[in-house]
SELUMDREN-428856 format. One record per residue (C-alpha): residue number from 0; x, y, z. Coordinates in steps of 0.2 Angstrom, whole numbers, padded with zeros to 4 digits, always signed. Layout:
<pts>
+-----+-------+-------+-------+
| pos |  east | north |    up |
+-----+-------+-------+-------+
| NUM |     X |     Y |     Z |
...
+-----+-------+-------+-------+
</pts>
This chain:
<pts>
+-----+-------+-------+-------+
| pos |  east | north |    up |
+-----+-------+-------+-------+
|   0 | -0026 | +0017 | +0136 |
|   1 | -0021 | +0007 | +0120 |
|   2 | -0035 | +0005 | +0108 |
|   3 | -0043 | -0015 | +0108 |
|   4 | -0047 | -0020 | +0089 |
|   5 | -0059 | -0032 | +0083 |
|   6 | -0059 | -0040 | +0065 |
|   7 | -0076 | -0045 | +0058 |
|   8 | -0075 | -0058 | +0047 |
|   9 | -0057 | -0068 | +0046 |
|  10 | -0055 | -0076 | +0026 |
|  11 | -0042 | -0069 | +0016 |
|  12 | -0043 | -0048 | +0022 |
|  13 | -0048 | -0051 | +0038 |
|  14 | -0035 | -0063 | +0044 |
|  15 | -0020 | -0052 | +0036 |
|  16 | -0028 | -0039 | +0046 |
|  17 | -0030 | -0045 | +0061 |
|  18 | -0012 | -0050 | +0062 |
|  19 | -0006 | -0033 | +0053 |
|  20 | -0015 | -0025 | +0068 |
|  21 | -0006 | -0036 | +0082 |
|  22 | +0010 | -0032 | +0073 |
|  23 | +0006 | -0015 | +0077 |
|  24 | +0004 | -0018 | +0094 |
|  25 | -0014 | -0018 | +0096 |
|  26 | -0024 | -0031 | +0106 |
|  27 | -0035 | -0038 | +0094 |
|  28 | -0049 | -0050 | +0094 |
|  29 | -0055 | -0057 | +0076 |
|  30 | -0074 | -0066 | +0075 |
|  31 | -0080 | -0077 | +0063 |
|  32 | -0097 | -0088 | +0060 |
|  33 | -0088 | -0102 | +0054 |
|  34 | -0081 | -0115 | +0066 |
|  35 | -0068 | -0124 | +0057 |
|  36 | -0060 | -0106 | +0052 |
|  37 | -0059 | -0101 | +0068 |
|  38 | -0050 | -0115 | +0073 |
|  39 | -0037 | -0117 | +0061 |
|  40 | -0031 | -0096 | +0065 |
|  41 | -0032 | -0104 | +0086 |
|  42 | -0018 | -0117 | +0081 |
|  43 | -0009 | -0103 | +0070 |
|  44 | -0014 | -0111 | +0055 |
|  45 | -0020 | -0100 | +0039 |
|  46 | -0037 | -0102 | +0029 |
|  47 | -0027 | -0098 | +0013 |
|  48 | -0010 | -0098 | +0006 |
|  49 | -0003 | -0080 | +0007 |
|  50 | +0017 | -0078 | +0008 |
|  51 | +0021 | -0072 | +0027 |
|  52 | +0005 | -0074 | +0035 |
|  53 | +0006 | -0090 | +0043 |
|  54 | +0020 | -0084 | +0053 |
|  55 | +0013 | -0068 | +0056 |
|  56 | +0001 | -0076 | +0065 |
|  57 | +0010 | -0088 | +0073 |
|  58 | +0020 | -0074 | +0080 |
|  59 | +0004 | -0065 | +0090 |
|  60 | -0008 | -0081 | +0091 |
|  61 | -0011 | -0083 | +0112 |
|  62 | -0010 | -0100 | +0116 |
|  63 | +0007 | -0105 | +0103 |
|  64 | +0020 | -0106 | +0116 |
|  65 | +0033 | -0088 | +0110 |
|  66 | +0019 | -0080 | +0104 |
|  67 | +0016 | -0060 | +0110 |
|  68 | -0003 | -0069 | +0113 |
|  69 | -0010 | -0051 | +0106 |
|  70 | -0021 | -0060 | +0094 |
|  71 | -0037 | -0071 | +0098 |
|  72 | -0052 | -0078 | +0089 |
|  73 | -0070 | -0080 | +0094 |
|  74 | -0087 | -0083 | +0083 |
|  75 | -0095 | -0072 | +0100 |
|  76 | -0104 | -0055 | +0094 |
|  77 | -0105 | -0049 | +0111 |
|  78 | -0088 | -0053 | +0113 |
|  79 | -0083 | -0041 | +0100 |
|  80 | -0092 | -0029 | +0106 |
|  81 | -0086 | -0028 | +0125 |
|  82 | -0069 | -0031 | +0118 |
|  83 | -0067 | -0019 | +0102 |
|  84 | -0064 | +0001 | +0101 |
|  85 | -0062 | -0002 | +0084 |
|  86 | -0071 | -0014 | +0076 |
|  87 | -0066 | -0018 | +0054 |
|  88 | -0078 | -0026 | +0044 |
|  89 | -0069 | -0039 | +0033 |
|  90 | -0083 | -0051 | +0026 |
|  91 | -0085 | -0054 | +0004 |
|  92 | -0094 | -0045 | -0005 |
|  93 | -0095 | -0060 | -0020 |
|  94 | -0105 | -0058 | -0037 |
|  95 | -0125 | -0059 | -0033 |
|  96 | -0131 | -0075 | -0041 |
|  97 | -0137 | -0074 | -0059 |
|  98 | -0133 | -0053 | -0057 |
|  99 | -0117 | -0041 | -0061 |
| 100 | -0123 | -0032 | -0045 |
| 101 | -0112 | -0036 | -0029 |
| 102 | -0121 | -0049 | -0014 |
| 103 | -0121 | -0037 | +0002 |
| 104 | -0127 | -0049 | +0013 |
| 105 | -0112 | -0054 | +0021 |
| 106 | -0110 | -0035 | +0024 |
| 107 | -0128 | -0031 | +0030 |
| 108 | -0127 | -0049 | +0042 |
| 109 | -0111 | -0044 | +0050 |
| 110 | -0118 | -0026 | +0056 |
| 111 | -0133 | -0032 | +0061 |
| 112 | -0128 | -0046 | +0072 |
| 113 | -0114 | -0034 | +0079 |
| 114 | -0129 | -0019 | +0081 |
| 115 | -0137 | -0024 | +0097 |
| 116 | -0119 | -0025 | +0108 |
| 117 | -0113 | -0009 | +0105 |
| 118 | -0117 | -0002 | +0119 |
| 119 | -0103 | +0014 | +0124 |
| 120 | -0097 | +0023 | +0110 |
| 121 | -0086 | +0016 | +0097 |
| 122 | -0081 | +0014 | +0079 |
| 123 | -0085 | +0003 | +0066 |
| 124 | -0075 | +0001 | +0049 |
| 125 | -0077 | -0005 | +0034 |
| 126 | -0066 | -0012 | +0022 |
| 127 | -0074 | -0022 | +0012 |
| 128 | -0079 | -0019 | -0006 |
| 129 | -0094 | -0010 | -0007 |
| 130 | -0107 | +0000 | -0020 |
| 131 | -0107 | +0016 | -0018 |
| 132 | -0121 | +0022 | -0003 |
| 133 | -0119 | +0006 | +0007 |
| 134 | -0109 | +0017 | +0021 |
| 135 | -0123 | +0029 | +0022 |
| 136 | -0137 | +0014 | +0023 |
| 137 | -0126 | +0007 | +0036 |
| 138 | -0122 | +0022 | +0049 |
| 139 | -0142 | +0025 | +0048 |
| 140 | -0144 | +0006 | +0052 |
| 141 | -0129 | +0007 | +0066 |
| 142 | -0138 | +0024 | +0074 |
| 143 | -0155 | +0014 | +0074 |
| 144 | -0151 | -0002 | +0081 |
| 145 | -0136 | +0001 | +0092 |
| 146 | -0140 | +0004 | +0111 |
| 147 | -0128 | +0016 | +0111 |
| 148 | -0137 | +0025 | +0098 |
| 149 | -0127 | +0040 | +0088 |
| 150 | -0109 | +0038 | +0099 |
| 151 | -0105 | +0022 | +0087 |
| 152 | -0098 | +0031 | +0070 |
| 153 | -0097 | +0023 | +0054 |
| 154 | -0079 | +0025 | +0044 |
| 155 | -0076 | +0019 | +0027 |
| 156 | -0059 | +0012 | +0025 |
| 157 | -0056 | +0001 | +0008 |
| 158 | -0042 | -0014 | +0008 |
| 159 | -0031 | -0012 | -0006 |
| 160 | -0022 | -0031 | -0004 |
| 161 | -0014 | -0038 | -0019 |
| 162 | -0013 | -0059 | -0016 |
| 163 | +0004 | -0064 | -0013 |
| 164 | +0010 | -0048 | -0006 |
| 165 | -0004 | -0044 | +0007 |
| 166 | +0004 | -0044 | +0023 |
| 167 | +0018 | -0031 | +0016 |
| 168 | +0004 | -0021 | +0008 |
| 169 | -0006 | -0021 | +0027 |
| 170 | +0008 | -0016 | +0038 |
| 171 | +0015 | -0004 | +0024 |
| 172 | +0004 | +0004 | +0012 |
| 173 | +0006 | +0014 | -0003 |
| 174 | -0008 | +0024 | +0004 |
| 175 | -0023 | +0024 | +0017 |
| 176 | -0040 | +0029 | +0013 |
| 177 | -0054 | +0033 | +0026 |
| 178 | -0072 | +0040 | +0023 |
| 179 | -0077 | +0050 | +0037 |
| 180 | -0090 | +0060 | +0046 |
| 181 | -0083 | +0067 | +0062 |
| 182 | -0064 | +0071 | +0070 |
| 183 | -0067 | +0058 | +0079 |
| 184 | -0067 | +0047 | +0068 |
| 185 | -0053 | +0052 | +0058 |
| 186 | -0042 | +0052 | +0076 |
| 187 | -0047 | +0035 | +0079 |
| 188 | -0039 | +0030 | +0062 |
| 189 | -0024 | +0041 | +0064 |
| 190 | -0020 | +0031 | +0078 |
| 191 | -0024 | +0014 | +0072 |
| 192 | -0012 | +0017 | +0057 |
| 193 | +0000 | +0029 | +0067 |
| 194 | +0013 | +0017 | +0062 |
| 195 | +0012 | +0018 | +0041 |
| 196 | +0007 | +0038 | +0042 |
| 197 | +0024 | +0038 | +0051 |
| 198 | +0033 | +0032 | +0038 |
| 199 | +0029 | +0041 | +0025 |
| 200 | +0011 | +0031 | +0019 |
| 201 | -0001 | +0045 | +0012 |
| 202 | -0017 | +0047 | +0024 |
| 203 | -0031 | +0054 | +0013 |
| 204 | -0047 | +0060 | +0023 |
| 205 | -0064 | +0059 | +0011 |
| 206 | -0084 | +0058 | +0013 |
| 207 | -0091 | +0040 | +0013 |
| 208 | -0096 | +0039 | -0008 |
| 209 | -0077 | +0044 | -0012 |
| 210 | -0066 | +0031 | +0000 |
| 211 | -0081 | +0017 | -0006 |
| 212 | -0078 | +0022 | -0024 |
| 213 | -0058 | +0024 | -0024 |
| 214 | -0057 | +0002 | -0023 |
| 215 | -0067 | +0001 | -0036 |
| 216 | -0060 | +0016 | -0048 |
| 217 | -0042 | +0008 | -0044 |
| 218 | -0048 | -0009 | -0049 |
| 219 | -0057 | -0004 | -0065 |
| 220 | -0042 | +0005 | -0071 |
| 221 | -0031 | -0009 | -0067 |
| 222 | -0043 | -0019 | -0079 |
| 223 | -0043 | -0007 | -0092 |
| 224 | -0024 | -0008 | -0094 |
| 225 | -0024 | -0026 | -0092 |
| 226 | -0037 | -0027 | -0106 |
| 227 | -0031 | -0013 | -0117 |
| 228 | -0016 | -0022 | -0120 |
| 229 | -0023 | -0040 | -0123 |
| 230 | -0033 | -0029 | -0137 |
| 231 | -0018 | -0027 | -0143 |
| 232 | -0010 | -0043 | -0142 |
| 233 | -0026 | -0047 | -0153 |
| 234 | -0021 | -0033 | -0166 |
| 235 | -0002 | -0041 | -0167 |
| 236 | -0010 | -0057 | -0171 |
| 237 | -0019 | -0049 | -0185 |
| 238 | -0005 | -0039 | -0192 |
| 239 | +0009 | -0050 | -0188 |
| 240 | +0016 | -0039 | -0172 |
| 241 | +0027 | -0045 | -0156 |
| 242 | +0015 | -0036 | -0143 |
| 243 | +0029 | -0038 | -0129 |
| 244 | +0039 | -0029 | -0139 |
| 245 | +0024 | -0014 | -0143 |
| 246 | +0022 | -0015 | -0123 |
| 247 | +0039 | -0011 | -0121 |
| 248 | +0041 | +0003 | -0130 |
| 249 | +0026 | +0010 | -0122 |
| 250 | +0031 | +0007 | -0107 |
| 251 | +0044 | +0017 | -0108 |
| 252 | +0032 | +0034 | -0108 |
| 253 | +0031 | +0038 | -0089 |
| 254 | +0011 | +0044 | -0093 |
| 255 | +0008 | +0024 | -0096 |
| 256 | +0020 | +0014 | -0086 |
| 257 | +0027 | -0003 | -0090 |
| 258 | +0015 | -0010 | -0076 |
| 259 | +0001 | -0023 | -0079 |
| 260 | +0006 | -0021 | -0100 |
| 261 | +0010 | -0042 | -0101 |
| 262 | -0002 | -0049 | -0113 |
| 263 | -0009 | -0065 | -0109 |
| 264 | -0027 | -0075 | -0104 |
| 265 | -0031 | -0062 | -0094 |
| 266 | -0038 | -0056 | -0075 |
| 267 | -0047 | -0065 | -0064 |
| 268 | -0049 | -0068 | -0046 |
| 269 | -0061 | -0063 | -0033 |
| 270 | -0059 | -0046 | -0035 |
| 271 | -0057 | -0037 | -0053 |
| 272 | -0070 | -0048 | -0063 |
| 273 | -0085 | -0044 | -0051 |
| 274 | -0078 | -0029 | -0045 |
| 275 | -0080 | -0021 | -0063 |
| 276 | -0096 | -0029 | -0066 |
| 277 | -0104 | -0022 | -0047 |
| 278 | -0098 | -0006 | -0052 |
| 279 | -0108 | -0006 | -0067 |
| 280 | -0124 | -0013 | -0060 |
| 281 | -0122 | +0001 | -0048 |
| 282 | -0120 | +0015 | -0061 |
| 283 | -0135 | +0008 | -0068 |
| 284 | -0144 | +0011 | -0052 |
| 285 | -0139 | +0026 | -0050 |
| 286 | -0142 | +0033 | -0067 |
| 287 | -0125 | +0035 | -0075 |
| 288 | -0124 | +0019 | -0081 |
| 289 | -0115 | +0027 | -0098 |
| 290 | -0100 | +0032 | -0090 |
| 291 | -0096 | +0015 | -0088 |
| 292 | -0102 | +0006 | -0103 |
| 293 | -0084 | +0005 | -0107 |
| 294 | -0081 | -0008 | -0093 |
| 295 | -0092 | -0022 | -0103 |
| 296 | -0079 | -0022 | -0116 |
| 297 | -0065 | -0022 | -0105 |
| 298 | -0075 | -0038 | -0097 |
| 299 | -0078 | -0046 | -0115 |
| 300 | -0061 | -0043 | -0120 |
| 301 | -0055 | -0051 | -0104 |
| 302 | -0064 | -0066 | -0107 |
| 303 | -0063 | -0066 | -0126 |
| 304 | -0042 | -0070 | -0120 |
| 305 | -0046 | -0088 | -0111 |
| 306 | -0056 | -0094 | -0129 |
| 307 | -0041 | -0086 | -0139 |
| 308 | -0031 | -0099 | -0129 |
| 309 | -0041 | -0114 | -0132 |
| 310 | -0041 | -0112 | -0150 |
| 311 | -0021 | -0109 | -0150 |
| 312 | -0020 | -0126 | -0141 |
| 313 | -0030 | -0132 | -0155 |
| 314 | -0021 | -0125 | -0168 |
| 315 | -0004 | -0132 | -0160 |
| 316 | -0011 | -0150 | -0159 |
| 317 | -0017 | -0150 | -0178 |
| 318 | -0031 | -0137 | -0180 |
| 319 | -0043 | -0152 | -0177 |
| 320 | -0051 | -0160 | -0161 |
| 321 | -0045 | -0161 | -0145 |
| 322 | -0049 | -0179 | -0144 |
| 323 | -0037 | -0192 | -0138 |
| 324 | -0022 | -0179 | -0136 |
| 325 | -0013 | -0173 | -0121 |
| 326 | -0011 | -0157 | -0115 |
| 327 | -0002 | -0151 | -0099 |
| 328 | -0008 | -0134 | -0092 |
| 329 | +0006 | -0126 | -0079 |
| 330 | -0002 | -0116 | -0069 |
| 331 | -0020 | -0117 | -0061 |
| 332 | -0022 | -0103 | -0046 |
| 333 | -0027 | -0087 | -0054 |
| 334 | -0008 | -0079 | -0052 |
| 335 | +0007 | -0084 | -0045 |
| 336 | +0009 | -0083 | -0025 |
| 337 | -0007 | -0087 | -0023 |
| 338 | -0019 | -0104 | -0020 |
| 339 | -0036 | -0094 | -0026 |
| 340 | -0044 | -0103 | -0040 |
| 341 | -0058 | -0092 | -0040 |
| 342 | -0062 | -0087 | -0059 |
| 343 | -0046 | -0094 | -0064 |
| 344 | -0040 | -0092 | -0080 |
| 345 | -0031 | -0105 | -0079 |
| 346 | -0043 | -0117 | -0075 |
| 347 | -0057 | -0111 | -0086 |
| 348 | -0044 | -0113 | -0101 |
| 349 | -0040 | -0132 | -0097 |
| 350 | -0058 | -0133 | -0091 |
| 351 | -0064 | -0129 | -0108 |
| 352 | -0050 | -0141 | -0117 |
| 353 | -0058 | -0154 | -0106 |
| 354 | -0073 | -0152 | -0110 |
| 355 | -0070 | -0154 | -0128 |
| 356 | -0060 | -0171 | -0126 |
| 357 | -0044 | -0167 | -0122 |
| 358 | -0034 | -0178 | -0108 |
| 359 | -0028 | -0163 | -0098 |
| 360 | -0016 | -0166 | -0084 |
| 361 | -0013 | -0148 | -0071 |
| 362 | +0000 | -0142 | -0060 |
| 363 | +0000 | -0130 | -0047 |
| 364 | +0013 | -0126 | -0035 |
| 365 | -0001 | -0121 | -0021 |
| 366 | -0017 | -0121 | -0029 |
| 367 | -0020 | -0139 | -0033 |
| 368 | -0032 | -0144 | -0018 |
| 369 | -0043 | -0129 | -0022 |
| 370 | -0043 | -0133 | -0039 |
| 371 | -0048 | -0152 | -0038 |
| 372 | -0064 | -0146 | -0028 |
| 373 | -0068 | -0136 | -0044 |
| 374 | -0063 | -0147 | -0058 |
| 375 | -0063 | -0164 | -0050 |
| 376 | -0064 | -0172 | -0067 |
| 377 | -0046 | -0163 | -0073 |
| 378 | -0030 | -0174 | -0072 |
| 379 | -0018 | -0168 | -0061 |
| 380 | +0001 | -0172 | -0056 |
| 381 | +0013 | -0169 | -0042 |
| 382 | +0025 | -0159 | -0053 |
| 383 | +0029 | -0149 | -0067 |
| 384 | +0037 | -0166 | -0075 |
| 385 | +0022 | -0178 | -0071 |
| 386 | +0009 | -0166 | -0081 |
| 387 | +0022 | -0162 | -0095 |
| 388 | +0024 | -0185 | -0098 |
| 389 | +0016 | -0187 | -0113 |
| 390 | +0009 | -0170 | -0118 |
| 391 | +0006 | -0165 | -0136 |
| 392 | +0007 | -0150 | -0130 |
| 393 | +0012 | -0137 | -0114 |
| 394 | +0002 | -0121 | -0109 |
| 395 | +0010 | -0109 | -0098 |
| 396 | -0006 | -0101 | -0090 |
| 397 | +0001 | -0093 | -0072 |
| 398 | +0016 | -0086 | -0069 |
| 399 | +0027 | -0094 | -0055 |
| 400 | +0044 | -0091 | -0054 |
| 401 | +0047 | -0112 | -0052 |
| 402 | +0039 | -0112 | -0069 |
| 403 | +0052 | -0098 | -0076 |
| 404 | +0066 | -0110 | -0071 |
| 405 | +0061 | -0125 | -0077 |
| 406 | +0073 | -0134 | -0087 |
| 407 | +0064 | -0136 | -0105 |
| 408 | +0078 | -0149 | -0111 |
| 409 | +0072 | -0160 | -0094 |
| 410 | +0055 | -0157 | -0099 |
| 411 | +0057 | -0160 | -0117 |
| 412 | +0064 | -0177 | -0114 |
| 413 | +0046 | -0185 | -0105 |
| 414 | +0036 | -0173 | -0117 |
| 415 | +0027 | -0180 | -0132 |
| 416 | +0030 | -0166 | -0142 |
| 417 | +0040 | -0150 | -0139 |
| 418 | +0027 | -0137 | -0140 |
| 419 | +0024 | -0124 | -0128 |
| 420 | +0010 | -0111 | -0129 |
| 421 | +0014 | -0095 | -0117 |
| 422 | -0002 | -0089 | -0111 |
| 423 | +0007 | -0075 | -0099 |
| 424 | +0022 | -0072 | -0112 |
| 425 | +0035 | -0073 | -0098 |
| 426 | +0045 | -0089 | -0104 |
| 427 | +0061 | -0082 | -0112 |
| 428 | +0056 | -0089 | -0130 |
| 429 | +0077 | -0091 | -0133 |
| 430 | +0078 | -0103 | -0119 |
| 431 | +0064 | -0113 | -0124 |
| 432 | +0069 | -0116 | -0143 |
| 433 | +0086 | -0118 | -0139 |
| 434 | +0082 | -0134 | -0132 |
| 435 | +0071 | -0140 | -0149 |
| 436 | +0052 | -0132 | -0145 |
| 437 | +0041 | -0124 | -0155 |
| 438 | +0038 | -0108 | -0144 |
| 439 | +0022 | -0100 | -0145 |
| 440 | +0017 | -0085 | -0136 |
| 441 | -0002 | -0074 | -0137 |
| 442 | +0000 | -0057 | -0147 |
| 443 | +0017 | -0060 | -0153 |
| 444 | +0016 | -0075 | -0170 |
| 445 | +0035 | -0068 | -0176 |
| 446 | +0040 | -0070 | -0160 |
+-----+-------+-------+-------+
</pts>
């Protein structure tokens, strides 16, 4: 008999998911407390914009005429629990309020309401980003309070998405982690990811503290790198340095990699900013709070890059105030592919400029109606032209390819003056001046 999955949870991991695993083949049945979200998956539609996944869905959706039907969505824990053999737990883990340390309720709500309905044996996974002991908190709790006592196991299986490639990154994987405490359990997900392991995707078998702390090892490292050469950037500034060039020639040592070496304003997201910061919290708690005491400089670094941004804007407009001049900002989701403003550097950039008078006019390819819930009080155009009218000057602060190809003597004709600051140095600086602006990128003033 095919295993049934359910989905617990369906925002950005647990829709891609869900419709990873009906692409699989499962049968698959994703829950969620919230009505309207539920709703939007029944007609196909996504919460989110993430490349592929609104056809994905429409694909396995029951109930869109073509579809294989695999896929349906209920906000019914005893639903989930009749129909499941597997059941992932997909809900945030966000920053506590007023703490680094991460918010587990969503986590500790969704096992307890699913608890009392698991009545024959089962599995339950969880993917979502979690301190380290949460799985063994949770198995106890899932023993305790599920009728069908010890028979429903606990896995630990972390996601490892990247926004605008997460359905690629589901149904093929660089690798597959799982936390387990019986064969069992590790059988159960040997099946469910038969597919991947078959072609090639590595399958690493760990206890529960190792698979929870691999997500957020990765994502601190990616952060360190991401940092360590924006601390750079800030050492070329100093010393008159083209930091895109010292990255390159870097890069080129196979022990460092070219990857994540672009200076720029930074990381962001939902992810890497809390992530670090729950990590620390939860060293702290556990008494090895120094190991990681590196991390809140790779945070203040991280920030320090949005302010060293304001103050190039300010510099480029005169070295004075802000008020009464016009600055475009390119760019508002946190990266490119991608309509999350969450911790957008971005937006906290022409948030700041705003804030000290500045008229500041965004664009977005995706991200523009998130972004207006945030910063209602920011100007914002339909197009890369319409924000550019007028500006004194131009901020490049997220890399989309549309903005890579704009044409900077068509921009340069509506522009009040040609001046473009790159705060993601991915502009081709040639191009740019070519066309008569004054081309200004972070880490690199000879550029």
């Amino acid at each position: 008999m095919s295993l049934k999955i359910s989905v617990i949870g369906t925002g950005y991991l647990g829709a891609t998911h869900a419709a990873a695993m009906a692409e699989l083949g499962f049968e698959v049945l994703g829950l969620d407390v919230v009505a309207e979200k539920i709703d939007k998956l029944r007609r196909g539609e996504v919460p989110m914009y993430e490349p592929g996944l609104e056809e994905l869905l429409r694909k396995h959706v029951a109930g869109i005429p073509g579809s294989t039907g695999r896929l349906r969505f209920t906000m019914d824990f005893a639903e989930a629990a009749d129909f499941g053999d597997v059941h992932f737990v997909c809900v945030n883990t966000p920053q506590r309020h007023g703490e680094y340390a991460a918010d587990m309720s969503y986590v500790d709500s969704a096992i307890a309401s699913l608890a009392p309905h698991l009545t024959r044996p089962t599995l339950v996974v969880g993917k979502s980003t979690v301190p380290v002991g949460s799985a063994d908190r949770l198995a106890a709790y899932l023993a305790a309070h599920a009728p069908a006592g010890a028979d429903v196991e606990l896995a630990w299986n972390p996601e490892f998405l990247r926004e605008g490639f997460a359905v690629d990154d589901t149904l093929h994987p660089d690798r597959i982690v799982t936390g387990v405490r019986s064969e069992r359990a590790e059988r159960l997900l040997r099946e469910v990811y038969a597919a991947p392991i078959a072609d090639g995707t590595p399958f690493v078998v760990t206890d529960f503290p190792t698979a929870e702390l691999v997500k957020t090892a990765a994502n601190s490292f990616l952060a360190t790198k991401i940092s360590f050469i924006n601390a750079m950037a800030e050492v070329c500034e100093a010393a008159g340095g083209d930091v895109a060039k010292l990255a390159e020639a870097i890069g080129y040592d196979d022990r460092i990699g070219r990857k994540f070496l672009r200076a720029g304003i930074g990381f962001g997201g939902g992810c890497l900013p809390k992530d670090i910061r729950a990590f620390m919290a939860r060293a702290g708690e556990l008494g090895a709070d120094q190991a990681l005491t590196f991390l809140r400089e790779i945070d203040s670094i991280n920030m320090r890059q949005r302010g060293q941004m304001v103050e190039l804007a300010r510099q480029a407009v005169g070295g004075g105030s802000f008020l009464g001049r016009r600055v475009a900002v390119l760019g508002a989701a946190f990266k490119p592919d991608s309509d999350d403003v969450r911790d957008s550097p971005a937006l906290n950039v022409a948030g700041q400029i705003h804030l000290q008078g500045g008229q500041v006019t965004v664009y977005d390819p995706k991200g523009m109606d998130n972004a207006r819930r945030i910063f209602p009080t920011l100007g914002y155009a339909d197009s890369a032209l319409e924000a550019v009218r007028g500006a004194d000057v131009v901020l490049h602060l997220t890399e989309w390819r549309e903005f890579r190809e704009l044409d900077p003597q068509e921009l340069g004709s509506v522009a009040a003056a040609r001046v473009i600051l790159d705060g993601r140095n991915a502009l081709d600086p040639q191009l740019w001046r070519k066309a008569g602006w004054t081309y200004r990128a972070m880490g690199r003033p000879t550029a």
